[in-house]
C-alpha positions as CSV (number, residue, x, y, z in Angstrom):
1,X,-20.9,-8.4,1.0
2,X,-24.1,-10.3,-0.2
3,X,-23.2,-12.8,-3.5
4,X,-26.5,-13.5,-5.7
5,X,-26.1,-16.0,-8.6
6,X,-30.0,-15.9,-9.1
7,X,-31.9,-12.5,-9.7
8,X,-33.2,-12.7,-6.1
9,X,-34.8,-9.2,-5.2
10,X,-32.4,-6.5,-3.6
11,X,-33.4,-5.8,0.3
12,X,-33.3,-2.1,-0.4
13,X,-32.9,0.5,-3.2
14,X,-29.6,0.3,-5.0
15,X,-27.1,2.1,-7.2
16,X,-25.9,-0.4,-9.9
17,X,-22.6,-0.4,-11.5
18,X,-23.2,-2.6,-14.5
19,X,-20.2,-4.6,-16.6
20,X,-18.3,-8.0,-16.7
21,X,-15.4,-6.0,-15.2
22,X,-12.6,-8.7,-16.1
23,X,-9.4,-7.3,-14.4
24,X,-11.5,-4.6,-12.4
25,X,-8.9,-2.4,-13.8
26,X,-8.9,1.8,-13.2
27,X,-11.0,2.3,-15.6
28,X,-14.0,0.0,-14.1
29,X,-13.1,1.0,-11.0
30,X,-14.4,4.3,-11.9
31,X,-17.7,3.2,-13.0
32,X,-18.1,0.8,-9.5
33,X,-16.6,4.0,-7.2
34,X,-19.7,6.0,-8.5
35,X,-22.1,3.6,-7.4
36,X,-20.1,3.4,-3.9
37,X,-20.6,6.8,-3.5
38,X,-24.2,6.5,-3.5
39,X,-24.2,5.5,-0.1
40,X,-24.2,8.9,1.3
41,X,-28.2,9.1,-0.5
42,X,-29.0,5.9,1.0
43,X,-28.8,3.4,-1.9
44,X,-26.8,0.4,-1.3
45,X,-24.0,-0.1,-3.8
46,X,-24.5,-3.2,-6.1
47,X,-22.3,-4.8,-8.9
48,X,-24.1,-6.8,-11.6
49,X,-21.5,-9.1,-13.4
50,X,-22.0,-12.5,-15.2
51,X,-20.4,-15.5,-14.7
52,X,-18.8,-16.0,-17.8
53,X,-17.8,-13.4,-20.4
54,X,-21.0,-12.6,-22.7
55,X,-19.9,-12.8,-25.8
56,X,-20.7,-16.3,-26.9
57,X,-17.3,-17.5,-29.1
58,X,-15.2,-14.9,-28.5
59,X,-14.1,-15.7,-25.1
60,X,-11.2,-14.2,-24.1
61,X,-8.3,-15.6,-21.2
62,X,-9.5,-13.8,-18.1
63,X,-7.2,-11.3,-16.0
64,X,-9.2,-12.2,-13.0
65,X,-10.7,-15.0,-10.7
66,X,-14.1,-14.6,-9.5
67,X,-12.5,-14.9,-5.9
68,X,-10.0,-12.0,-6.8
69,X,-12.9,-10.1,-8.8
70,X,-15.1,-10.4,-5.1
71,X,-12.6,-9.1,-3.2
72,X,-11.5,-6.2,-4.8
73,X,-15.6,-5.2,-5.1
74,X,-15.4,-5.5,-1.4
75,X,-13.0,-3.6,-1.0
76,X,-14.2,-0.8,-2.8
77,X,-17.2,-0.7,-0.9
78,X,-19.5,-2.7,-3.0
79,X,-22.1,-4.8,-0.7
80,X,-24.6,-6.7,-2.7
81,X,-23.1,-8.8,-6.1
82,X,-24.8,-10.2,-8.3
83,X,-23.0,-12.8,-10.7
84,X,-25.6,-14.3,-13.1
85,X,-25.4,-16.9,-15.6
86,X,-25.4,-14.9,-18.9
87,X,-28.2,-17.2,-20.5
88,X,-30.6,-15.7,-17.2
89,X,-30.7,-12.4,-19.5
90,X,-29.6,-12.6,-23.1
91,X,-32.7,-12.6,-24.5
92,X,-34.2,-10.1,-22.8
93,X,-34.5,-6.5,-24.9
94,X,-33.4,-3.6,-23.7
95,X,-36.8,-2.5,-21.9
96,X,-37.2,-5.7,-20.5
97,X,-33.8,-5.5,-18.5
98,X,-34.0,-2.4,-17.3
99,X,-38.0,-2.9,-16.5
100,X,-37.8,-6.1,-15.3
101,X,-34.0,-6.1,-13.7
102,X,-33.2,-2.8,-12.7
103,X,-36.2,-1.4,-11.8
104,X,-38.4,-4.8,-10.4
105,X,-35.0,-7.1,-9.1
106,X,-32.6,-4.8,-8.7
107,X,-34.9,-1.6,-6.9
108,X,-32.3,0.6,-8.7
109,X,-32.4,4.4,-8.4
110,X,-28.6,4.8,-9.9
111,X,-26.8,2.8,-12.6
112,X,-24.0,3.3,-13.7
113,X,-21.8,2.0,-16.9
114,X,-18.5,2.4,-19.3
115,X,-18.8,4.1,-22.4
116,X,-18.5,0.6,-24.3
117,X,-21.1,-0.5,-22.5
118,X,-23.9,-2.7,-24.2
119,X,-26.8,-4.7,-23.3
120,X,-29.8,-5.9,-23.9
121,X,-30.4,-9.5,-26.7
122,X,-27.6,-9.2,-29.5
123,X,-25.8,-7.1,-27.5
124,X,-27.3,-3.9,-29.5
125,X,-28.7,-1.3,-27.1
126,X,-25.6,1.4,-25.8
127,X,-25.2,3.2,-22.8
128,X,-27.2,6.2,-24.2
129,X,-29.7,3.7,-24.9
130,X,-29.6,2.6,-21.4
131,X,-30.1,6.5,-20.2
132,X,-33.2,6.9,-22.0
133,X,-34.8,3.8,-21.3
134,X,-33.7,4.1,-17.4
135,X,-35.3,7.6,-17.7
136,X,-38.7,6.5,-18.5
137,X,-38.7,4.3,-15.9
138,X,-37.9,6.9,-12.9
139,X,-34.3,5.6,-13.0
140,X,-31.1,7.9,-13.4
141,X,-28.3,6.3,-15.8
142,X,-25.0,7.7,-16.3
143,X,-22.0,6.7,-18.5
144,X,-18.7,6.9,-17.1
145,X,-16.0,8.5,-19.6
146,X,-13.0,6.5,-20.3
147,X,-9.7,6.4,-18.0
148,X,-6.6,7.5,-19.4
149,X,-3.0,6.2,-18.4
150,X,-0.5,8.5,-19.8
151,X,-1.4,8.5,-23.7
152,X,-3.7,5.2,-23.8
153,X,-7.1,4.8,-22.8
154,X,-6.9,2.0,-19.6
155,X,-8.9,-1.4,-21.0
156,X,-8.5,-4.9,-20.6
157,X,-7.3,-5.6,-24.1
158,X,-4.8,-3.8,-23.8
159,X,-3.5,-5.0,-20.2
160,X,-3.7,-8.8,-21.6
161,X,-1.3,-7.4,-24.6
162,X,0.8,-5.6,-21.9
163,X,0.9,-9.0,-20.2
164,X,1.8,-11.5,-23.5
165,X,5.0,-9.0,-23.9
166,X,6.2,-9.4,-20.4
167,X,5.5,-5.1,-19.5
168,X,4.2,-6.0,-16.1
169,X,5.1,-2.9,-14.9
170,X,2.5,-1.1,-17.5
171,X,-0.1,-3.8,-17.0
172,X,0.2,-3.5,-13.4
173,X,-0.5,0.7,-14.0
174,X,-3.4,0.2,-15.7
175,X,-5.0,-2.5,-13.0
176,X,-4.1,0.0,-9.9
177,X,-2.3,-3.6,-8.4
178,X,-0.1,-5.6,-9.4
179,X,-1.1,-8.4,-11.1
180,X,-0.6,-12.0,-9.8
181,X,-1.8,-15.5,-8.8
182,X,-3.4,-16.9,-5.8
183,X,-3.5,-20.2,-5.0
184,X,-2.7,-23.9,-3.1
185,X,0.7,-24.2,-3.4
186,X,1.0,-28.0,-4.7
187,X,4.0,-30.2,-4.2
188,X,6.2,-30.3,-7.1
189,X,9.2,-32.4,-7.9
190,X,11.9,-30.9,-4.9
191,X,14.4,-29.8,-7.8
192,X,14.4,-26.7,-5.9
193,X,15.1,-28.4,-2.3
194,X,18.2,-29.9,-3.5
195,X,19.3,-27.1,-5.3
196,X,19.2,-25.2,-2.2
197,X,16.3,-22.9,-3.7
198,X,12.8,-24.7,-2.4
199,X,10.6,-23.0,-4.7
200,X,6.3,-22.8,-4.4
201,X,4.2,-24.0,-7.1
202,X,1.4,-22.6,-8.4
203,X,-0.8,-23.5,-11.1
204,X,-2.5,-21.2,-13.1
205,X,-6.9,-21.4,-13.6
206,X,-7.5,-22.9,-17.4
207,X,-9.1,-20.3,-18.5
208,X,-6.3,-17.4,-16.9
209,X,-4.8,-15.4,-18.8
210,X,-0.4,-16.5,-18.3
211,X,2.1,-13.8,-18.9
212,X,5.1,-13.8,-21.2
213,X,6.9,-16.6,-20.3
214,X,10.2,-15.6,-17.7
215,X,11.4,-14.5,-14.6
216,X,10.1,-11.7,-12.9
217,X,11.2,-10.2,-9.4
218,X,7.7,-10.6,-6.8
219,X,6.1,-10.1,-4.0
220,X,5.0,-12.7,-2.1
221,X,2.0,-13.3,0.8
222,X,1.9,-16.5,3.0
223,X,0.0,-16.7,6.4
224,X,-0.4,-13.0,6.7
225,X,3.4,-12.3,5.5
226,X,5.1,-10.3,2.9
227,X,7.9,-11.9,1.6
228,X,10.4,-10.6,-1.3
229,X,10.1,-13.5,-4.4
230,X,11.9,-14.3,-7.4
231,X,9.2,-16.0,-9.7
232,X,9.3,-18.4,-13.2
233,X,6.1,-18.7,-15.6
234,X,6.8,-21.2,-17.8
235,X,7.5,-24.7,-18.7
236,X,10.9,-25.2,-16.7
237,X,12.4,-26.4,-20.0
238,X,15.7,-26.9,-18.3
239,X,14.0,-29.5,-16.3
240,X,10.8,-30.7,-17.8
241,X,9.8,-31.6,-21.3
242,X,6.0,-30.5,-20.3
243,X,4.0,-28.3,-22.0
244,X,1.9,-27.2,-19.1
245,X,3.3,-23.5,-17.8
246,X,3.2,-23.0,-14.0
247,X,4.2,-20.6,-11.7
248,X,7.3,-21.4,-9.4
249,X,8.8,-18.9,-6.9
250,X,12.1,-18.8,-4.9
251,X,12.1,-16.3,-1.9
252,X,15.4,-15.9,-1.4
253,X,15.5,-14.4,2.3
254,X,12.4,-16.7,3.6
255,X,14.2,-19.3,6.4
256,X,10.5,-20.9,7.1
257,X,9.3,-24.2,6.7
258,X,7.9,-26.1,3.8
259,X,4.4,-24.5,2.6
260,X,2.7,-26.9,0.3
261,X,-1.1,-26.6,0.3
262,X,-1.1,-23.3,1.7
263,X,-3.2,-20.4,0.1
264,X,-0.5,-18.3,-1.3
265,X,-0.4,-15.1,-3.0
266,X,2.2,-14.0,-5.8
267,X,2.1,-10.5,-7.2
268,X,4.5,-10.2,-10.6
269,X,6.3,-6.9,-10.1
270,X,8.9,-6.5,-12.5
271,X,10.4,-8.6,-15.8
272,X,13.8,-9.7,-15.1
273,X,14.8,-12.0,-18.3
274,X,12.8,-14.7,-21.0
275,X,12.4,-18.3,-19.5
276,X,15.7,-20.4,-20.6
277,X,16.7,-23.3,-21.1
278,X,20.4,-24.0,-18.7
279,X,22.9,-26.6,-20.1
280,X,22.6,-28.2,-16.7
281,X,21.2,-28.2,-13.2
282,X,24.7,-26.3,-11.6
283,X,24.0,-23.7,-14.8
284,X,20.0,-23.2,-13.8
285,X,21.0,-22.8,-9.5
286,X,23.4,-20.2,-10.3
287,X,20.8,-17.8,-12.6
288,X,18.5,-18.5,-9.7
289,X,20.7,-17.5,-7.4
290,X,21.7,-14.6,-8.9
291,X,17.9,-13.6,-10.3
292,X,16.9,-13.8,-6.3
293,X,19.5,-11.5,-5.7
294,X,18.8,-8.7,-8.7
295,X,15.0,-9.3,-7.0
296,X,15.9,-8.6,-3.5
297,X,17.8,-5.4,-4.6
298,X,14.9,-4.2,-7.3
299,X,12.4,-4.3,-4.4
300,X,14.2,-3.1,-1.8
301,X,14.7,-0.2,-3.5
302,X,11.1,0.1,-3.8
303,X,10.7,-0.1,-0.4
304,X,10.0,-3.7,0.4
């Protein structure tokens, strides 16, 4: 997949799925998939996202890293993204954008876009603005309708409030994975060594969104491997007087090696208890030990 961060001219003509796409959830998943499927008319699928979320003072924690946001586009079949510097084309009005960036830049036949969808300076011009426009231009627009999950309409909002009460299981619906952190593992204080229960730690972007603070039962991927993991987000209160949450994660059936600053992957699967704080270290080793164990047997029984 090609990565622009400047509005450098598409090789070929394009079908555009257009949105900040924070979370790539099912719902913007829809809107991308259309543009994927464009290939079989000979357009080449492109994503135009910005860099930062457009709405000037209202940002919001993010569900996703750019890295993770590139690799699920890929995935999907995207193969040119474009991730601009909002300022490139905020003050361009609606015309302009479409004339100047879909049709010039972009060579866009298709684009596509969620029914919230809005664009052009102040934000003002809608998706059936963006039809019209797109049609005088020799450019076919389309809106995507919403996607449902059970009664609720899928939307980041509402994962990020699905996160903050610890409902990973609902949160992880709505994304179509499973939410989670991927990062260098960095070396923490070996608590965890001498407790028998080495633990990897993570820490979190600062502008990620952090679930409700606890243990949850996760799966975990290290050099290629799948491993079953019992995981805290939190401040370790038993142990630290910090204020900085992390993520730490015991796999209780890994006999490897130590793994600090390796790339690892943890994927929250399901909320076991609230973060505590134990009366002493022999207290904390035992609810570990047992919260490995009520992990082990939740996945396991999913298959793991």
């Amino acid at each position: 997949m090609l990565i622009f961060r400047e509005l450098t001219e598409a090789p070929r003509p394009t079908a555009v799925a257009l949105g900040y796409f924070d979370g790539v959830h099912l719902g913007h998943k829809s809107v991308i998939r259309a543009a994927v499927e464009c290939k079989s008319e000979g357009l080449t699928p492109v994503v135009f996202t910005f860099s930062s979320t457009p709405k000037r003072g209202t940002e919001k924690l993010q569900l996703t890293s750019f890295e993770e946001k590139a690799r699920i586009f890929e995935q999907i079949g995207v193969e040119i993204l474009y991730i601009i510097d909002f300022e490139t084309v905020r003050n361009k009005t609606p015309e302009e954008f479409v004339s100047g960036v879909l049709k010039k830049v972009f060579k866009a036949e298709k684009v596509f876009c969620g029914y919230n969808y809005h664009f052009g300076k102040n934000g003002t011009a809608t998706g059936e603005d963006l039809v019209k426009i797109c049609e005088s231009h020799g450019v076919k627009a389309f809106i995507k309708k919403p996607v449902r999950f059970r009664n609720d309409y899928v939307s980041s909002t509402k994962i990020r409030g699905y996160l903050k009460s610890g409902d990973i299981e609902k949160a992880n619906k709505m994304l179509g994975y499973d939410f989670g952190i991927v990062s260098e593992s960095v070396e923490g204080r070996h608590l965890g060594t001498a407790m028998n229960t080495p633990t990897i730690n993570l820490n979190f972007e600062t502008n990620r969104i952090i679930p409700r603070y606890g243990v949850y039962a996760s799966t975990v991927f290290v050099d290629g491997e799948r491993h079953i993991g019992v995981t805290n987000i939190g401040v370790k209160p038993t142990v630290s007087e910090g204020s900085t949450p992390n993520c730490e994660t015991w796999m209780p059936l890994y006999k490897g090696g130590e793994l600090y600053n390796k790339r690892v992957e943890v994927r929250l699967r399901e909320f076991l208890r609230p973060e505590k704080k134990f009366k002493s270290l022999e207290e904390l080793r035992q609810a570990i030990r047992y919260d490995g164990e009520t992990a082990v047997k939740i996945l396991k029984s999913k298959g793991e």
